[in-house]
N, C-alpha and C positions, 0 to 999 in steps of 0.2 A: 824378185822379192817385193818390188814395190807394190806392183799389183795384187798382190799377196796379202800386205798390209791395207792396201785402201777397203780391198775387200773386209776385212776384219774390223777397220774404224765402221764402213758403210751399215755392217749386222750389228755393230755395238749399237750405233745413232739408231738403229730401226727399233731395237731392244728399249734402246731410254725412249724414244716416241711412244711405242707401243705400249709402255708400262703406267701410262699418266696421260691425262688432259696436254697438258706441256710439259716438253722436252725436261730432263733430270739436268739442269745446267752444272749444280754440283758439282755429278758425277761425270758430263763432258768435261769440264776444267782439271778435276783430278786426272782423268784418263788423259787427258795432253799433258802433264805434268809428269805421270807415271810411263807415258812411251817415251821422254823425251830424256827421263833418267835411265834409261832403260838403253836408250840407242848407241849402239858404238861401231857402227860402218863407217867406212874413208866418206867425205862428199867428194863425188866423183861426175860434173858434169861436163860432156862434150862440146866444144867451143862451136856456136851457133851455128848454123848452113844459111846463114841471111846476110852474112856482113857485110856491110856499104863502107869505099871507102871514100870519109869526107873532109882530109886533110891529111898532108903529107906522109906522118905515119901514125894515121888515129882513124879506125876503124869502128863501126856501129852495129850494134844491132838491135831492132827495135820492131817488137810483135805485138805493139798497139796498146790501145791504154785503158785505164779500168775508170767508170762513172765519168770521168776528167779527162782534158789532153793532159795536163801536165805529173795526170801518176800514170807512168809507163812500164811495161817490161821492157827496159833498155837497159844494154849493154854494153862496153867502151876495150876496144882491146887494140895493142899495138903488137907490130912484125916485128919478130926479133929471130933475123938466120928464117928458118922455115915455120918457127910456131908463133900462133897470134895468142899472147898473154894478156890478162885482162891490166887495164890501166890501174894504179895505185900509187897516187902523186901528189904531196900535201898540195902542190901547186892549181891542181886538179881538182877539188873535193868533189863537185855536185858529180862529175864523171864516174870517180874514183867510190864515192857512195852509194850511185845507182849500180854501179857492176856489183860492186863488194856483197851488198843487200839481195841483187839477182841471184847468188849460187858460186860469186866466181871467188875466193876469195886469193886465189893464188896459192903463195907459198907459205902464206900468212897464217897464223895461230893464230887470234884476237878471242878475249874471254868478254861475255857481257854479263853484264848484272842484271839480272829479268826480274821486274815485279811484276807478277801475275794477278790481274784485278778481277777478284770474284764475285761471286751473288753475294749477295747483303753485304757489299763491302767489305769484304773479306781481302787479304792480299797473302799471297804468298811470294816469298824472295831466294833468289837462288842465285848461282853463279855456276855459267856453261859456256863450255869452249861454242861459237860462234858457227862453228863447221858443222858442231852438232845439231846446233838449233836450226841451222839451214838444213842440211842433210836430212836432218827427222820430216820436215814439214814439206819439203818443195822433192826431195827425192823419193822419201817411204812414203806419205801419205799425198802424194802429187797435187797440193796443193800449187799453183801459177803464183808466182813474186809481182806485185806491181811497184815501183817505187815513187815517193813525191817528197819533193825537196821543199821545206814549209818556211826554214829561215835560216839566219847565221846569226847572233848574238852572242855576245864578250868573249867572240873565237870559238865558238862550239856550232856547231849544224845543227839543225831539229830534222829529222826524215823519219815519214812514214813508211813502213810498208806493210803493203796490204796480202796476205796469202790469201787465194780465192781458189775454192774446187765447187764449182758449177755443179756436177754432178752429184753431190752430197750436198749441194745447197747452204753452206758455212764458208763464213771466211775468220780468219783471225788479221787482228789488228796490231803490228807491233812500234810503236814509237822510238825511235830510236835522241838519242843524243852522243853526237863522233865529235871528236877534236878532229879535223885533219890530219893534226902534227903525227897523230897515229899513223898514217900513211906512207911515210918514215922509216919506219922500223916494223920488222918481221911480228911483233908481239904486241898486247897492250890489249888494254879495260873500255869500253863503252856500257853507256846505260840504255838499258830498254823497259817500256814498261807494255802488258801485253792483256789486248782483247781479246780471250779465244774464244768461238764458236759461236761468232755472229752470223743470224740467219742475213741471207741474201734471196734478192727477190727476181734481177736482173744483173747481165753484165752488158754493159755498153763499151762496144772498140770503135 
């Protein structure tokens, strides 16, 4: 199915190109808005085929980094009996952020509050289960997760991350703001605010 849908964003993006001088941004930002209400599959990712282990029982995985060393697709998971679970440990944040952000989210429900920042200033605001907004972007439309951890301030984390599909030449931008304390507990609210459907020119790993 994924392929399925990439195929379908790929003929929309060619349809807004081909209809104008430049691209119908608009109607890119609705159409991510409207597949994203729209989506309701499990997120169902496969726990990596790269994992290094680099501490007693804290496992990595890491397929290299977007513009920067420091925004990566990495991933943090420990051994428990025979399965590796992604790490989620207020203890832990930048670990436990980068995986979370990657696809992995566990067993966890977490809802964000997405402002979606449009042409001429425009915003729209929502509230999606977290599974979804992964799931829509990095499983249906295979856009790659990069993560970068930018600060900590009065207990709250600031982390980007970046969705990038090379092949459609778009990335989306999402800002996150986590408490860790969420880390904790099975459930819980973060804020996101979201750049979608930035041209890109190059990727550097």
């Amino acid at each position: 199915m994924r392929k399925e849908i990439s195929i379908l964003l790929a003929l929309v993006l060619s349809a807004f190109a081909a209809s104008a001088q430049e691209p119908d941004k608009p109607a890119m930002e609705q159409f991510f808005m409207d597949g994203l209400s729209r989506y309701d599959k499990p997120l169902e990712r496969p726990v990596p085929d790269n994992l290094q282990r680099i501490d007693k029982n804290l496992y990595v995985s890491d397929y290299g980094h977007y513009e920067t060393e420091s925004v990566r697709a990495v991933s943090y998971f420990r051994k428990v009996r025979q399965a590796y679970v992604p790490v989620r440990d207020p203890k832990m944040p930048v670990e436990s952020i980068a995986t979370l952000l990657s696809g992995y989210p566990g067993s966890s429900h977490y809802t964000v509050y997405l402002k979606q920042h449009r042409y001429n200033y425009a915003m729209e605001e929502v509230e999606v289960p977290l599974n979804r907004l992964l799931g829509f972007c990095i499983q249906e439309c295979a856009f790659v997760p990069f993560v970068g951890i930018e600060k900590e301030e009065d207990g709250l984390v600031k982390a980007t991350l970046f969705l990038v599909n090379e092949d459609l030449g778009y990335s989306h931008t999402l800002i996150f703001t986590i408490d860790p304390a969420i880390f904790g507990r099975e459930e819980g609210l973060m804020q996101a605010e979201a750049y979608t459907f930035t041209p890109i020119h190059n990727l550097a790993r």
